[in-house]
C-alpha positions, -999 to +999 in steps of 0.1 A: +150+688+285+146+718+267+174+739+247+168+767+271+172+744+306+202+726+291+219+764+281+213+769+321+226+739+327+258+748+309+263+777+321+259+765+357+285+739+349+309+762+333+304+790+366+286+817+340+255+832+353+222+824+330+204+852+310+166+846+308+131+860+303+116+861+331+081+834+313+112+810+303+130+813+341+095+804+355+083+783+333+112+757+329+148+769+344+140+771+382+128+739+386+151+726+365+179+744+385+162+730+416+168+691+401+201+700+394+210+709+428+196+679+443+214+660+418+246+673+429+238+667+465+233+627+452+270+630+435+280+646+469+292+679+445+283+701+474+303+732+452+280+735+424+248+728+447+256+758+462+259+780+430+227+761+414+212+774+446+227+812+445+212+816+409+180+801+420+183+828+439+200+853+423+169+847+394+144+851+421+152+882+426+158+895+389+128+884+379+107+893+412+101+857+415+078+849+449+064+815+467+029+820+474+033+820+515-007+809+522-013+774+532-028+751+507-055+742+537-063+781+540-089+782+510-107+755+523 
């Protein structure tokens, strides 16, 4: 885990909202944000799922974050 993803961490844990670039927030928060909600959903913590969750979203948006909606069969 990186210093960056475990400041996000932190500052998930503590209810602050995270300040990233957008390279780092692509590159190694999101999906680490992602694995921390699902980890929460294992400790039945159903609270901070949900605000793991918002800022995924919330970060999505600042930094005009978008899932690529093609199919991976569409190229072939």
């Amino acid at each position: 885990m990186t210093e960056a993803v475990r400041e996000a961490i932190d500052c998930i844990r503590r209810g602050n909202l995270i300040e990233c670039s957008a390279e780092t927030y692509r590159s190694e928060i999101r999906g680490a944000l992602i694995r921390f909600a699902l980890a929460c959903v294992d400790n039945n913590d159903m609270v901070r799922m949900r605000i793991a969750l918002a800022e995924v979203n919330r970060l999505d948006k600042m930094h005009d974050y978008e899932l690529s909606a093609e199919s991976p069969d569409k190229g072939a």
